[in-house]
LOZAKE-888167 format. One line per field, with one value per residue (C-alpha): residue in three letters; chain; residue number from 0; x, y, z. Coordinates in pm, whole numbers, plus 50000, padded with zeros to 5 digits. Example, Ala and Ser with C-alpha at 12.3 -4.5 7.8 and 13.67 -1.06 7.14 Angstrom:
2
residu	(ALA;SER)
chaine	(A;A)
num	(0;1)
X	(51230;51367)
Y	(49550;49894)
Z	(50780;50714)
***
This chain:
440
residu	(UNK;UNK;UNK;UNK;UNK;UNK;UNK;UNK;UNK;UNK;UNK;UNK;UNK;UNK;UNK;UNK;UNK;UNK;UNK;UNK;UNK;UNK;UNK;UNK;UNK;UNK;UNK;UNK;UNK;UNK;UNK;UNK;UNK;UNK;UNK;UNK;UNK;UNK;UNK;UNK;UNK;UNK;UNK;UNK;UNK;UNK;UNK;UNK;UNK;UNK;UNK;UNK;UNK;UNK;UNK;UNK;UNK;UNK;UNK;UNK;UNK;UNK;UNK;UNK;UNK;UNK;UNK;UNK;UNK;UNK;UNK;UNK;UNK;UNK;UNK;UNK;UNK;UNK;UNK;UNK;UNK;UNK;UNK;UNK;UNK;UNK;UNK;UNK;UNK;UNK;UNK;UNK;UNK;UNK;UNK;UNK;UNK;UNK;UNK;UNK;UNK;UNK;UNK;UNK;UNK;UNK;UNK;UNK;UNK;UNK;UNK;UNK;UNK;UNK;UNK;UNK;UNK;UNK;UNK;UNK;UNK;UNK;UNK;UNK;UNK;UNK;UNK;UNK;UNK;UNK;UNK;UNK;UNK;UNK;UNK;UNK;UNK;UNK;UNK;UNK;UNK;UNK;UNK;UNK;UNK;UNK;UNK;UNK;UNK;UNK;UNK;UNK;UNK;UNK;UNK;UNK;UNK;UNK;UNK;UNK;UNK;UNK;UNK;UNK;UNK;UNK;UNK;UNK;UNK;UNK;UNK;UNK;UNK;UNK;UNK;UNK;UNK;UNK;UNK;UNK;UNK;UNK;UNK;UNK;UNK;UNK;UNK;UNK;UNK;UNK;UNK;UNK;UNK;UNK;UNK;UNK;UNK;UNK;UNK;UNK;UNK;UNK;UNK;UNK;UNK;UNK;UNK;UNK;UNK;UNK;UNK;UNK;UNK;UNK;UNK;UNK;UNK;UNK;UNK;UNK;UNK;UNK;UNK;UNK;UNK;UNK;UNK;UNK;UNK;UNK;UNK;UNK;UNK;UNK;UNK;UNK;UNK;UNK;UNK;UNK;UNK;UNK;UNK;UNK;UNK;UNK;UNK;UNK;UNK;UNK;UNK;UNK;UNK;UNK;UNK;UNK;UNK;UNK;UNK;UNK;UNK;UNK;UNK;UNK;UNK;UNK;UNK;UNK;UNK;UNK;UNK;UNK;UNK;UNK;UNK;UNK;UNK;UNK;UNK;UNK;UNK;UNK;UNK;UNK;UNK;UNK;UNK;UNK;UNK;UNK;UNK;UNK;UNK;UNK;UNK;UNK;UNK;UNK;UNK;UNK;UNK;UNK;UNK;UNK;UNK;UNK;UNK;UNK;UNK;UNK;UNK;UNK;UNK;UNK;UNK;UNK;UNK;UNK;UNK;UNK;UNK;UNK;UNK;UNK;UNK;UNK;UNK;UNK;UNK;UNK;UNK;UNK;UNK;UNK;UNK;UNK;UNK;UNK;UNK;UNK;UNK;UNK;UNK;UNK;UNK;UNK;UNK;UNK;UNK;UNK;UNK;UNK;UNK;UNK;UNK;UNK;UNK;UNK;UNK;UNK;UNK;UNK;UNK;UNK;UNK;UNK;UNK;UNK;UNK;UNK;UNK;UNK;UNK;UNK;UNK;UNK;UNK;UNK;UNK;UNK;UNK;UNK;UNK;UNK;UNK;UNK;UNK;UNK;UNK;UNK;UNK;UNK;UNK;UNK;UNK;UNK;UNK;UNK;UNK;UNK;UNK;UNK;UNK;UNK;UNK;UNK;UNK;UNK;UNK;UNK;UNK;UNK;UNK;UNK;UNK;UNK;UNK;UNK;UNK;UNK;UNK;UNK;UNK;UNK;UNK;UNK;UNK;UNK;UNK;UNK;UNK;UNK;UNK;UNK;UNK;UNK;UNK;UNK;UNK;UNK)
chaine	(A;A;A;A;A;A;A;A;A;A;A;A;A;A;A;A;A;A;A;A;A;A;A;A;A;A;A;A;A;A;A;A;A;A;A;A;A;A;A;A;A;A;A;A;A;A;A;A;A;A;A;A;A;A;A;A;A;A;A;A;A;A;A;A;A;A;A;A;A;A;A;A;A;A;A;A;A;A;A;A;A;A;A;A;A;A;A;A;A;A;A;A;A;A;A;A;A;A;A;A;A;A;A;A;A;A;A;A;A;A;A;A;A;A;A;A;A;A;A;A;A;A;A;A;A;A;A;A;A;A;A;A;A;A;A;A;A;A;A;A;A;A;A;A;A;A;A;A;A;A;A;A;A;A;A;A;A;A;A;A;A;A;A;A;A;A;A;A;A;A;A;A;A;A;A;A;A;A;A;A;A;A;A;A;A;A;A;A;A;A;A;A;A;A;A;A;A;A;A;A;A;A;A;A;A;A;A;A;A;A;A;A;A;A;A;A;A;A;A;A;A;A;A;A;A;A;A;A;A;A;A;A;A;A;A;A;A;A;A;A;A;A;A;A;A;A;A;A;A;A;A;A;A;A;A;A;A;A;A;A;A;A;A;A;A;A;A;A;A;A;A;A;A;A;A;A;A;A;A;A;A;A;A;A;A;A;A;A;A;A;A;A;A;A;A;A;A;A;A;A;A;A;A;A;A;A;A;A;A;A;A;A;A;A;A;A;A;A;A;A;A;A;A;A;A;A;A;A;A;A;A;A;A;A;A;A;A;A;A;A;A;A;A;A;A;A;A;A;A;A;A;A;A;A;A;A;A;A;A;A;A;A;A;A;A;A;A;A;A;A;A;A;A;A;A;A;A;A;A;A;A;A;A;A;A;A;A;A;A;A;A;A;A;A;A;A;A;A;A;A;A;A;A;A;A;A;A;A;A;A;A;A;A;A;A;A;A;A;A;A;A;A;A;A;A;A;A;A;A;A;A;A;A;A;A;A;A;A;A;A)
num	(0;1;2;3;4;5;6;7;8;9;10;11;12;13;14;15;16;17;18;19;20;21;22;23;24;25;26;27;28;29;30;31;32;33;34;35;36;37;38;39;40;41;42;43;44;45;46;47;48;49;50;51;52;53;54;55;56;57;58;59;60;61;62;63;64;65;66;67;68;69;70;71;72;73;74;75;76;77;78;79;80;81;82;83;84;85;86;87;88;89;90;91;92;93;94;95;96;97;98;99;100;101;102;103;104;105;106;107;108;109;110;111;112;113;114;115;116;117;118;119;120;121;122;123;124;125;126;127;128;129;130;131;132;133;134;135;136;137;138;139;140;141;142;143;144;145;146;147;148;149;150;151;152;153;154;155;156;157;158;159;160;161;162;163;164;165;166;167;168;169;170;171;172;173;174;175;176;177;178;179;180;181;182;183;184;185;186;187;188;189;190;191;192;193;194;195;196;197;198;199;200;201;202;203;204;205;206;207;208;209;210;211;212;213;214;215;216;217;218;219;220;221;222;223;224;225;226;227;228;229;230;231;232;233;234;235;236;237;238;239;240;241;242;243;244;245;246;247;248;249;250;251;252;253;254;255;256;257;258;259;260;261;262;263;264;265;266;267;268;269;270;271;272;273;274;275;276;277;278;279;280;281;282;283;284;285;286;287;288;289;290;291;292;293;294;295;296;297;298;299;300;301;302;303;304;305;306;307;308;309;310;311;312;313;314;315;316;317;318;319;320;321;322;323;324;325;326;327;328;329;330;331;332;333;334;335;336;337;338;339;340;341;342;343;344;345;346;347;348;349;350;351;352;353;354;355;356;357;358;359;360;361;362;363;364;365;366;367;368;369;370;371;372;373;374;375;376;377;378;379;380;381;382;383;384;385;386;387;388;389;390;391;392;393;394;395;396;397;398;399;400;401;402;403;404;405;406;407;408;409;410;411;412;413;414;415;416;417;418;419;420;421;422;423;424;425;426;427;428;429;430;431;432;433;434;435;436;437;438;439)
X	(50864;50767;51046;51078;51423;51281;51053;51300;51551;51281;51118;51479;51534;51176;51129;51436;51505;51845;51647;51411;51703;51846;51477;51471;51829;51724;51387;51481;51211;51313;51666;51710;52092;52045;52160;52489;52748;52546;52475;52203;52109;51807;51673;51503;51242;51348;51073;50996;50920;51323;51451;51314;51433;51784;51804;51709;51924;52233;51973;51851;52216;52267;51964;52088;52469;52356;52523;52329;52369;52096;51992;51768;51710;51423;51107;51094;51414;51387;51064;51261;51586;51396;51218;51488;51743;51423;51325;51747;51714;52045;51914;52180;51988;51795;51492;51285;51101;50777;50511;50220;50007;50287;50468;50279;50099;50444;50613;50325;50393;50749;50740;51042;50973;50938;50605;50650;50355;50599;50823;50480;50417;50793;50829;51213;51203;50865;50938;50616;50582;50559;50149;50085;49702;49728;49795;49460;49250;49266;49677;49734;49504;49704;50009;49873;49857;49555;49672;49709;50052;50150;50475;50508;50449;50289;50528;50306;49927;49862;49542;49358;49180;49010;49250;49020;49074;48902;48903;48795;48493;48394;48340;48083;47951;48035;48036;48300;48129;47997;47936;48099;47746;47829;48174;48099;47816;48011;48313;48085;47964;48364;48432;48514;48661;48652;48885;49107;48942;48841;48651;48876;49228;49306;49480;49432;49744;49757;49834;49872;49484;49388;49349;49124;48887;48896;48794;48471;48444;48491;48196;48002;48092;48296;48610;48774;48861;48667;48789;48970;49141;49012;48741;48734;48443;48551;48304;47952;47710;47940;48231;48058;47878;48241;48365;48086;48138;48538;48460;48195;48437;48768;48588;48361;48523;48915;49203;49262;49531;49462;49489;49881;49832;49988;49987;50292;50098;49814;50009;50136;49850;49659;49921;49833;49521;49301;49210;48859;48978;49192;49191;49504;49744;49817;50199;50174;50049;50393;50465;50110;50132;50478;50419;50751;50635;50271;50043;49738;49977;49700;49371;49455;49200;49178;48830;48786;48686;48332;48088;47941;47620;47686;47961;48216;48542;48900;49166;49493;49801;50079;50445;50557;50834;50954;51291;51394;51327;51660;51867;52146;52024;51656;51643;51861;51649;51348;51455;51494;51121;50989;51192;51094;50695;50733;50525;50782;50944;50592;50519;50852;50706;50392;50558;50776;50573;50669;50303;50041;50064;49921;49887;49608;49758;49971;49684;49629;49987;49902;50227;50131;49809;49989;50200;50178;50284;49970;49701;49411;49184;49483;49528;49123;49129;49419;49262;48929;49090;49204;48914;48735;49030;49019;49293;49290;49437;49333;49558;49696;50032;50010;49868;50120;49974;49627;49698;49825;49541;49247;49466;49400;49034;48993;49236;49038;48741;48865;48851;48470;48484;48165;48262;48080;48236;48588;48575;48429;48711;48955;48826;48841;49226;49303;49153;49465;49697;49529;49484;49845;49964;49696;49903;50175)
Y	(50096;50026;50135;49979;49863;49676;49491;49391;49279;49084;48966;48786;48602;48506;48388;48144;48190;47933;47644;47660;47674;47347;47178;47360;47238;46844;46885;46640;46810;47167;47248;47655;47642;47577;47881;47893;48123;48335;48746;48935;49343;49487;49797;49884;50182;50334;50226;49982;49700;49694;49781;49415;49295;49378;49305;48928;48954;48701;48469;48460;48416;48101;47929;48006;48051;48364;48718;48992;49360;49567;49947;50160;50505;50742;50630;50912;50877;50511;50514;50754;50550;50209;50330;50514;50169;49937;50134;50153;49794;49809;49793;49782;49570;49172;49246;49553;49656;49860;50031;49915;50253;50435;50183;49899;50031;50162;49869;49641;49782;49791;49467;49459;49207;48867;48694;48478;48203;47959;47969;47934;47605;47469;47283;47257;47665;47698;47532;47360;47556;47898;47828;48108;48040;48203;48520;48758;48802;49191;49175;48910;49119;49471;49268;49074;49300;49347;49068;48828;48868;48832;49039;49034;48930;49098;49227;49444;49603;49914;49934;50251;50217;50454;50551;50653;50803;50588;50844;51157;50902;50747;51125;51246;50874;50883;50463;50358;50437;50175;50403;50757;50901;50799;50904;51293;51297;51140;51390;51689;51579;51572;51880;52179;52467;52635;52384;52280;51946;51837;51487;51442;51452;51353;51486;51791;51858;51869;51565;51355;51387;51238;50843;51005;51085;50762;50588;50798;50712;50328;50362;50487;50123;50287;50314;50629;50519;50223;49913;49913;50248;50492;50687;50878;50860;51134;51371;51091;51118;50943;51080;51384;51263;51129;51473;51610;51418;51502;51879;51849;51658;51836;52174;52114;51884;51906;52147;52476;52457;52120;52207;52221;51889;51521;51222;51384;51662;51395;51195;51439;51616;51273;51162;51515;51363;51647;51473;51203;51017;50979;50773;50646;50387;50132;50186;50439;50275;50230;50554;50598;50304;50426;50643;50799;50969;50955;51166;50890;50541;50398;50484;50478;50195;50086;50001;49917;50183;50240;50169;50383;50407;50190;49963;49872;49872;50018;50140;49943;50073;49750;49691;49452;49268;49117;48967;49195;49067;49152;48964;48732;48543;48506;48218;48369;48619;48451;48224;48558;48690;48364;48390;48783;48728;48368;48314;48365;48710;48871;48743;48923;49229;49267;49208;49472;49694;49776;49769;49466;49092;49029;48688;48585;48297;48580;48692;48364;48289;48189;48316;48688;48743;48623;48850;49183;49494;49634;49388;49184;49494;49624;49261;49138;49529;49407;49070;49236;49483;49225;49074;49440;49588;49780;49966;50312;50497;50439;50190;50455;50509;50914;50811;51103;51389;51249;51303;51677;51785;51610;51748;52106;52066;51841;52142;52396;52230;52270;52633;52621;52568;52370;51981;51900;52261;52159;51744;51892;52131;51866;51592;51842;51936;51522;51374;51494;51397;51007;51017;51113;50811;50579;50639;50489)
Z	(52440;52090;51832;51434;51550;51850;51646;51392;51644;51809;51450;51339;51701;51708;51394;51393;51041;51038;51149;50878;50607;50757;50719;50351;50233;50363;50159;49846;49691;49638;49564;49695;49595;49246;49125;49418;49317;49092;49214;49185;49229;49384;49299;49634;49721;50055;50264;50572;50331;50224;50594;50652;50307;50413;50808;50690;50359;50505;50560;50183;50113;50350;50213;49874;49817;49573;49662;49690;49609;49742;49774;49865;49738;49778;49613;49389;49236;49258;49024;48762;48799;48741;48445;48301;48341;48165;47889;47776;47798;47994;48349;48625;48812;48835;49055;49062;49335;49192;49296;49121;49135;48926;48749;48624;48327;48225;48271;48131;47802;47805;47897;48116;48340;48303;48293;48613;48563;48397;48712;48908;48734;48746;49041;48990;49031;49276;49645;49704;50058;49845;49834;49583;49669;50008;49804;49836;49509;49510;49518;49256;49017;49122;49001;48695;48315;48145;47894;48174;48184;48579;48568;48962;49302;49539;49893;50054;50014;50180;50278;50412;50707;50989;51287;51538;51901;52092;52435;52232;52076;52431;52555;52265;52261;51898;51738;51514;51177;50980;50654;50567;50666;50988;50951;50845;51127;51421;51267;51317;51669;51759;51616;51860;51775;52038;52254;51903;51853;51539;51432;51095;50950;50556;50326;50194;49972;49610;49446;49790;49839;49496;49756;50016;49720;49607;49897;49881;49492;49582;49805;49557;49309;49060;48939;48767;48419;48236;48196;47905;48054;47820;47919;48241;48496;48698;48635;48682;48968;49141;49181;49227;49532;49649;49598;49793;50097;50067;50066;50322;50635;50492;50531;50822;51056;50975;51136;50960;50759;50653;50256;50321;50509;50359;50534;50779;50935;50942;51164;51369;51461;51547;51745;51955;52092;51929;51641;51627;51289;51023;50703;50594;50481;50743;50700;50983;51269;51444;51563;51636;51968;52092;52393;52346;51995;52048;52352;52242;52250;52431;52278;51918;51768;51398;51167;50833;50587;50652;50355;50104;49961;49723;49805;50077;49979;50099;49836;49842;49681;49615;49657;49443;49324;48930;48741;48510;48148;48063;48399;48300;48610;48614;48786;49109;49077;49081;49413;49540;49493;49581;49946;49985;49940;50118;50464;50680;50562;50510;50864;50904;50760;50969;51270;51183;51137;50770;50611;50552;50400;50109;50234;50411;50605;50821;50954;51128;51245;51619;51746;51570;51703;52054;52071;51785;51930;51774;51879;51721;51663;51375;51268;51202;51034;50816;50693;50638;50463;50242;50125;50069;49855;49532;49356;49500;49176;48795;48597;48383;48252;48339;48684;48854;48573;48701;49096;49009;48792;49035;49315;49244;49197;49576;49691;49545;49688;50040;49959;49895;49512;49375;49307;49016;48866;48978;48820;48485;48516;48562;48346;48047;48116;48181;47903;47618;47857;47846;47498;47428;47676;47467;47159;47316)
***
């Protein structure tokens, strides 16, 4: 039986986290309880990646002698709460827990977290097992400002990947796809209406299916803003085409009702067994391989995204955690990061359940791929993942205005509306709206 509590039981007895604290605390090297008798105060999103931040919390507190106040509350309110706190410059709490698609444009120009690359290069306040070079590319530049400032460290990238029932595929003879031609033609040779199967799920809600766009506009090599994040390129060729293939698998090859649908009724109705694929965030494979919540426990397999015409790349949205600017104990707070995006607790993480490393190296732990409740195929899809990632949303600081607005057109889309129409549409109504946040 495969349940989240299982694997975290199992996660803290297997990973003998008190043994390592009495090799750390003999290392002459690195002194972890530096900062003893100091506190600290997390500001935690409600999510997996803080269930395992606070089942291995005592341990952090042992290796340290620093007390820790954590909490999690819902990620929206968290997001609102965090902001609200930095921008007073009277936070309530030491370490912020952010997501990096909202927040870090906002944050990047508040400045209200430290910039951590002098703690990097102090080896009184960097253990020399942290190995900050095992950290992939694509999630050291979702956490770094476009000044260079690197204001955080990544704790967890969520790719997207293909789900894929590998029974229902077996009977049509469909292949894995390789490319999202593939993808919408294998979807259409699953599709039956007539006995309720269908080849694809996404999302087709407004505002939550703004990321299964942009895995069609990252296979077609661009991005949607420039560089410099101030001109949009959401109404190009490109994003057009992306828009196009969106429209075509939502409408052809998806359940009806499936313009209501978020990532929820996307997991419920491919747990059914009636569903071919879905692309999504690899966050929700657990309940997918539990027999007692899912009808397809044992065929569900996992693939990379497939590859576009002109690129192959998956989206990646990033946890991430900073020290508050304004902390009267930066340093505590710093030990703390440096422990919660270490090897062990993201090796923690995975085997959890709660999302994927940012680390390469966890991908290669022998005693993971031994023994992961979710098997190699999900792990060499992980690390693949990895090196392949782009951001999945625009660095922007109105990045939530952007989903709504480019949400109604992918909705209205769904509907039958023409594409190219519904982007002009939309890139007309977003542009005041980015050159209001541009003024700062």
């Amino acid at each position: 039986m495969l349940r989240r509590r299982t694997f975290l039981t199992g996660s803290s007895s297997l990973l003998a986290a008190p043994a390592a604290i009495r090799r750390t605390r003999a290392d002459p090297v690195f002194d972890w309880q530096q900062c003893k008798g100091q506190s600290i105060v997390i500001a935690m999103s409600k999510n997996p990646r803080a269930d395992v931040m606070q089942q291995h919390q005592k341990e952090f507190e042992a290796l340290t002698g620093i007390k820790v106040e954590s909490e999690q509350m819902p990620e929206q309110q968290q997001r609102q709460k965090m902001v609200l706190e930095l921008s007073t410059g009277r936070p309530s709490f030491d370490v912020a827990h952010v997501s990096l698609h909202v927040s870090k444009r906002i944050i990047g120009q508040g400045k209200w977290l430290a910039d951590l690359r002098p703690y990097l290069a102090n080896p009184q306040l960097t253990s020399p097992d942290f190995d900050f070079a095992d950290f992939s590319k694509p999630s050291i530049e979702a956490a770094t400002q476009p000044d260079g400032v690197l204001d955080s460290v990544p704790l967890e990238s969520d790719f997207w990947l293909v789900y894929y029932n590998k029974e229902l595929l077996a009977k049509k003879a469909v292949k894995v796809p390789e490319t999202f031609e593939d993808m919408l033609a294998g979807a259409r040779t699953l599709t039956d209406k007539a006995s309720g199967t269908y080849g694809f799920v996404g999302r087709g809600l407004r505002n939550a299916n703004v990321p299964v766009w942009s895995n069609f506009v990252l296979g077609e090599d661009q991005a949607f803003v420039t560089p410099d994040g101030k001109t949009l390129l959401t109404d190009t060729p490109g994003a057009i085409a992306a828009a196009q293939t969106y429209q075509a698998i939502m409408r052809d090859c998806a359940p009806p009702g499936v313009v209501g649908f978020n990532w929820n009724e996307c997991q419920t109705s491919f747990m059914q067994g009636k569903i071919g694929m879905w692309m999504d965030g690899v966050g929700f494979t657990p309940p997918l391989v539990d027999p007692k919540k899912s009808k397809i426990a044992d065929h569900v397999g996992f693939a990379v995204m497939p590859a576009g015409p002109e690129a192959h790349a998956c989206s990646v949205f990033t946890d991430a955690l900073g020290v508050v600017s304004k902390s009267k104990n930066k340093d505590a707070a710093y030990l703390y990061i440096q422990w919660a995006t270490g090897k062990q607790m993201l090796l923690n993480l995975v085997r959890a359940g709660g999302g994927a490393s940012p680390r390469l190296s966890t991908y290669a732990d022998p005693e993971l791929l031994k023994d992961s409740p979710f098997g190699r195929e999900w792990l060499a899809t992980l690390l693949a993942s990895a090196k392949m990632a782009r951001p999945g949303l625009p660095e922007i600081v109105p990045v939530t205005e952007f989903r709504d607005v480019f949400g109604v057109a992918l909705t209205n889309m769904i509907g039958g509306a023409d594409p190219a129409v519904e982007l002009r549409k939309a890139t007309d109504a977003f542009k005041p709206v980015l050159e209001k946040s541009l003024q700062g």
